[in-house]
ChimeraX commands (.cxc) that place a marker at each C-alpha (Angstrom):
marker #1 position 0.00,0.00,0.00 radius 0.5
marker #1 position 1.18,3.41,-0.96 radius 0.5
marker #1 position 0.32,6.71,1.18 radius 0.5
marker #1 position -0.76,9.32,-1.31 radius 0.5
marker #1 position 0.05,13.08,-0.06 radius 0.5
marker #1 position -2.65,15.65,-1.14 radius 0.5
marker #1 position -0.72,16.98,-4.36 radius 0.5
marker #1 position -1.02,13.83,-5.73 radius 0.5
marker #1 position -4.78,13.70,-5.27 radius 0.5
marker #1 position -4.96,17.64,-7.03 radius 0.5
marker #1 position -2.71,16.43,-9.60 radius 0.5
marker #1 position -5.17,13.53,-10.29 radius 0.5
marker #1 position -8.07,16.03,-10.30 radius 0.5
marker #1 position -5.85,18.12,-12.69 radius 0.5
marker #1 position -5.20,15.49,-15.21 radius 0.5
marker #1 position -2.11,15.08,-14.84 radius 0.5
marker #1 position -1.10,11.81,-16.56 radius 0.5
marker #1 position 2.15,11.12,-15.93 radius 0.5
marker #1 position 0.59,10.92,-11.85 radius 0.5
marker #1 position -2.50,9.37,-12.85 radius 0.5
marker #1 position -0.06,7.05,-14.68 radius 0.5
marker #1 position 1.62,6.32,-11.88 radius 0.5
marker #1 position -1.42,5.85,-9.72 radius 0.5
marker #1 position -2.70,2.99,-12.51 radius 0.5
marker #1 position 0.76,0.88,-11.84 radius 0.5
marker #1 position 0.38,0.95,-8.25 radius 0.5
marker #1 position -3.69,0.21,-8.74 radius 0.5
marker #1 position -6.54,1.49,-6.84 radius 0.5
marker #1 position -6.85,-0.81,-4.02 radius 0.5
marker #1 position -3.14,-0.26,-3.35 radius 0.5
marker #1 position -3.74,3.47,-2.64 radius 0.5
marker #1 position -4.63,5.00,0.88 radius 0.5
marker #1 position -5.07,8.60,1.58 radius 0.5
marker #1 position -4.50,9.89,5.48 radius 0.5
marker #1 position -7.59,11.40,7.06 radius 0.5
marker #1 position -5.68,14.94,6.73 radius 0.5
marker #1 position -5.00,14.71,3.11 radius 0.5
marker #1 position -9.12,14.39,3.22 radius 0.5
marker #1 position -10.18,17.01,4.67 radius 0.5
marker #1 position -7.64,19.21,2.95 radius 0.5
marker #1 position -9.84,17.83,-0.13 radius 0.5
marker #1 position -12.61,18.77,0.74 radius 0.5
marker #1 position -11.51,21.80,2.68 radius 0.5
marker #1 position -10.44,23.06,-1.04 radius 0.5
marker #1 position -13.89,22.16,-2.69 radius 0.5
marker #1 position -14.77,25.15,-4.37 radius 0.5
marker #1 position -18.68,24.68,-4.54 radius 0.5
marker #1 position -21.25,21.70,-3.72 radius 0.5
marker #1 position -20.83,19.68,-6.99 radius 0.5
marker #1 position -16.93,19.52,-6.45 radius 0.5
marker #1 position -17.40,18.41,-2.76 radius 0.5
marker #1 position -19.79,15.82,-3.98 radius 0.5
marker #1 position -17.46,14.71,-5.88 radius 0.5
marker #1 position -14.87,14.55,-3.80 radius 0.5
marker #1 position -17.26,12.87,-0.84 radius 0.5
marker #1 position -17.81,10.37,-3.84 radius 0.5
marker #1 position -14.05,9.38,-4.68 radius 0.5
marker #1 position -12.74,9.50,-1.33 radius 0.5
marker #1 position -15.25,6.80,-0.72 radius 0.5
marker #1 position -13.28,4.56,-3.09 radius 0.5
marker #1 position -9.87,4.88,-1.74 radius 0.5
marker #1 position -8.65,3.68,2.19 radius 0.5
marker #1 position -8.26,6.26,4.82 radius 0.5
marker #1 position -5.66,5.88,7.25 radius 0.5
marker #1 position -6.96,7.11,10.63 radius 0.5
marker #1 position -5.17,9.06,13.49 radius 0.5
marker #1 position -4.81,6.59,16.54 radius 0.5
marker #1 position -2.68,7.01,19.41 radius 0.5
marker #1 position 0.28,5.29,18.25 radius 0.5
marker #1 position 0.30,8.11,15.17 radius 0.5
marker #1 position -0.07,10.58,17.66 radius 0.5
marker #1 position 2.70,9.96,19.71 radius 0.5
marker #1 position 4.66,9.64,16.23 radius 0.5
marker #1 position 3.48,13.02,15.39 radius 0.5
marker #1 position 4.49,14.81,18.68 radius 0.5
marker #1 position 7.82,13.19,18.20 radius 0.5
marker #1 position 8.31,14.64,15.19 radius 0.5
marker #1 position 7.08,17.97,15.85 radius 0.5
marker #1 position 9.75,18.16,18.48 radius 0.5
marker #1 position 12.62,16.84,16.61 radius 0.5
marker #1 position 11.57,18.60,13.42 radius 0.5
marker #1 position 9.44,21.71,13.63 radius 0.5
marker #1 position 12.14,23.71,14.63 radius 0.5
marker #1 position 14.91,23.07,12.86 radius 0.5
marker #1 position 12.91,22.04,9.19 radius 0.5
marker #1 position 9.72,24.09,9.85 radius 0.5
marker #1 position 7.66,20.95,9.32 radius 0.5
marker #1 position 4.10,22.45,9.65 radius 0.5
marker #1 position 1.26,19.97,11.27 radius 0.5
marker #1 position -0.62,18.54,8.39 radius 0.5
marker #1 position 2.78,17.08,6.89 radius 0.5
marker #1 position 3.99,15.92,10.33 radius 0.5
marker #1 position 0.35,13.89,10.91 radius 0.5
marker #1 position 0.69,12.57,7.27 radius 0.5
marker #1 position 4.35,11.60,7.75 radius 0.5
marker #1 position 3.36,10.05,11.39 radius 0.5
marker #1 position 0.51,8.43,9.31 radius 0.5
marker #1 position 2.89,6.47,7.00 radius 0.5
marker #1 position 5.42,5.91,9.61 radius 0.5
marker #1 position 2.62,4.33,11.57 radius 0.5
marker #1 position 1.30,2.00,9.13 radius 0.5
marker #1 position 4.53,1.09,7.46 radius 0.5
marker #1 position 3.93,2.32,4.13 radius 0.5
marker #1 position 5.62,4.20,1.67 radius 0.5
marker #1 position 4.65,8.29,0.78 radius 0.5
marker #1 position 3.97,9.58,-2.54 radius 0.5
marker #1 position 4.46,13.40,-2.61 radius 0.5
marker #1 position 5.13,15.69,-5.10 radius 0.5
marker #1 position 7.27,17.83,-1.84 radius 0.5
marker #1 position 9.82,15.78,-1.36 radius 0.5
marker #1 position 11.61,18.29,0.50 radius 0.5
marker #1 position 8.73,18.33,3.06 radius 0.5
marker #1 position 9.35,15.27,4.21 radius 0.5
marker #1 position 13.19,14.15,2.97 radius 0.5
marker #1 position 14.60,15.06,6.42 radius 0.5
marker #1 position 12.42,12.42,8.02 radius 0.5
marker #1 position 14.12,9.29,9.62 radius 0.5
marker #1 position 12.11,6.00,9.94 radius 0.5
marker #1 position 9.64,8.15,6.74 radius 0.5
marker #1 position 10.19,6.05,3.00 radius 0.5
marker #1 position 9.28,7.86,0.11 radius 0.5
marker #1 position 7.77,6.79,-2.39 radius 0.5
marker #1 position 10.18,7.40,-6.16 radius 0.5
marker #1 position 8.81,7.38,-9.47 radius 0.5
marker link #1:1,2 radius 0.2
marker link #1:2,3 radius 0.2
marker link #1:3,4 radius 0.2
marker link #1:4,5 radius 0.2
marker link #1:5,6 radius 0.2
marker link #1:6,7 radius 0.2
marker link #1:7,8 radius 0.2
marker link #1:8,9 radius 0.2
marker link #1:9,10 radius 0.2
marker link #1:10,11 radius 0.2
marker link #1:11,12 radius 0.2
marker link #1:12,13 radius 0.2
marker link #1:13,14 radius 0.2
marker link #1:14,15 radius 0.2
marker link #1:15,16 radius 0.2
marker link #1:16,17 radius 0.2
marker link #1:17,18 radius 0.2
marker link #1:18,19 radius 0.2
marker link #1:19,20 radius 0.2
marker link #1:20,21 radius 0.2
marker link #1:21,22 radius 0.2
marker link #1:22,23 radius 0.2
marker link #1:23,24 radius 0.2
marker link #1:24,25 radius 0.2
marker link #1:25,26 radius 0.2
marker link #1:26,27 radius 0.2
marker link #1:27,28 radius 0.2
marker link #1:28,29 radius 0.2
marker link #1:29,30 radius 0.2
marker link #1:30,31 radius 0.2
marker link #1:31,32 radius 0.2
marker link #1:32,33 radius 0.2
marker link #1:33,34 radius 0.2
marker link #1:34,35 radius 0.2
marker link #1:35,36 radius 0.2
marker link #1:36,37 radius 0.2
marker link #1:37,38 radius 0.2
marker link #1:38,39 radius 0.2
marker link #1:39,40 radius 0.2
marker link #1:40,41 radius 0.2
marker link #1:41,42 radius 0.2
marker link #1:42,43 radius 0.2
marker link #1:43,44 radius 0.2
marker link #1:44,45 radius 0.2
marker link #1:45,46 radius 0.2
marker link #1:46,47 radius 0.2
marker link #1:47,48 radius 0.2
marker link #1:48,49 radius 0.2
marker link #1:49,50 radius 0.2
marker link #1:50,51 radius 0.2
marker link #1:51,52 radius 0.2
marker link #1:52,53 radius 0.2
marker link #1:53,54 radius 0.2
marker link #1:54,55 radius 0.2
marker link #1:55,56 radius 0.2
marker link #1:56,57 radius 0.2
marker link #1:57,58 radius 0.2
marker link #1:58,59 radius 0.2
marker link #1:59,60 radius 0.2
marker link #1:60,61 radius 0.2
marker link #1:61,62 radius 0.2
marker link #1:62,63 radius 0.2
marker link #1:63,64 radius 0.2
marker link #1:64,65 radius 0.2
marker link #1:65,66 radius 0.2
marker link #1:66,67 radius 0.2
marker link #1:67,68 radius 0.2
marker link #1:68,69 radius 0.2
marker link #1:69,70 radius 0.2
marker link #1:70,71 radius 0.2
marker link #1:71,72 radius 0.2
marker link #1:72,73 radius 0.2
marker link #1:73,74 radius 0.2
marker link #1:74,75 radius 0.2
marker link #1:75,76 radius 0.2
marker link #1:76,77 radius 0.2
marker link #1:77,78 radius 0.2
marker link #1:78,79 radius 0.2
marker link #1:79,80 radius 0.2
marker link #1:80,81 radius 0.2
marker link #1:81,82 radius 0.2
marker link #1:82,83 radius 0.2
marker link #1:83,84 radius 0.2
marker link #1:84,85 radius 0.2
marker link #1:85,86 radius 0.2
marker link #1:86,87 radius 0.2
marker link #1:87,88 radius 0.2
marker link #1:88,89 radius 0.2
marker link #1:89,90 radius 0.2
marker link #1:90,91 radius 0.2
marker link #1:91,92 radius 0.2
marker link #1:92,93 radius 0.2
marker link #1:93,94 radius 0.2
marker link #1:94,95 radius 0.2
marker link #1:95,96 radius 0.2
marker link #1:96,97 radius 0.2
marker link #1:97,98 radius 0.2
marker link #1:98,99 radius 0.2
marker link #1:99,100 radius 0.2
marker link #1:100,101 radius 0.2
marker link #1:101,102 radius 0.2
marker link #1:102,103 radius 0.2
marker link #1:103,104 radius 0.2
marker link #1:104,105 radius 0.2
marker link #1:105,106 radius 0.2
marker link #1:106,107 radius 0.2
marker link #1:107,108 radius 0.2
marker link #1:108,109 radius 0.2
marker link #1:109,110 radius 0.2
marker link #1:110,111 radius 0.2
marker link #1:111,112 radius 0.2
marker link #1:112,113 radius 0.2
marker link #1:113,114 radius 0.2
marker link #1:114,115 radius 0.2
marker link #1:115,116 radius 0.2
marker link #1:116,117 radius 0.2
marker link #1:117,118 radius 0.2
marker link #1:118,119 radius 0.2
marker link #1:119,120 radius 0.2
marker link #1:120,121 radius 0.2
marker link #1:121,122 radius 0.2
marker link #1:122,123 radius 0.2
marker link #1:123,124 radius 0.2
view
């Protein structure tokens, strides 16, 4: 399973082949999207069609949920990192998120998340 950071979803919703490409190889049910990368979906909806829409898709993929284990993860990192790389608090809950379930991240901001020990990143 593959952890799919939110560019990757507006990229999808952009057309962007080369990512929807990408997407294809590693296959639908192979895909998960962290709760955060959700809402920031449907946080950016800009009217009631698009967050229909996005209600509908999100309903096809798996959505890794914040337990305690990724929340201890996430204060970790916010202490080791937020200082000294600026990492902001979506990216540290999505990064906890993968750490947590032991899957791989596919971003489009690499350099969010490069710094990361125990985080793997998914390469094209």
């Amino acid at each position: 399973m593959i952890l799919c950071d939110t560019n990757i979803l507006i990229e999808i919703y952009r057309n962007n082949a080369s990512i929807i490409s990408e997407v294809g190889k590693i296959g639908e049910l192979n895909v998960a999207l962290s709760v955060i990368s959700a809402g920031e979906l449907l946080y950016g909806a800009m009217n009631r069609k698009e967050l229909a829409s996005i209600r509908k898709d999100l309903a096809k993929v798996s959505l890794l949920k914040i337990d305690s284990q990724v929340c201890e993860i996430f204060l970790q990192l916010m202490a080791d990192y937020s200082l000294s790389h600026h990492l902001d608090v979506p990216d540290g809950l999505i990064a906890a998120t993968a750490i947590r379930n032991d899957v791989e991240l596919f971003t489009l901001n690499k350099k969010h998340f490069q710094f990361i020990q125990g985080l793997r990143l998914y390469s094209l």
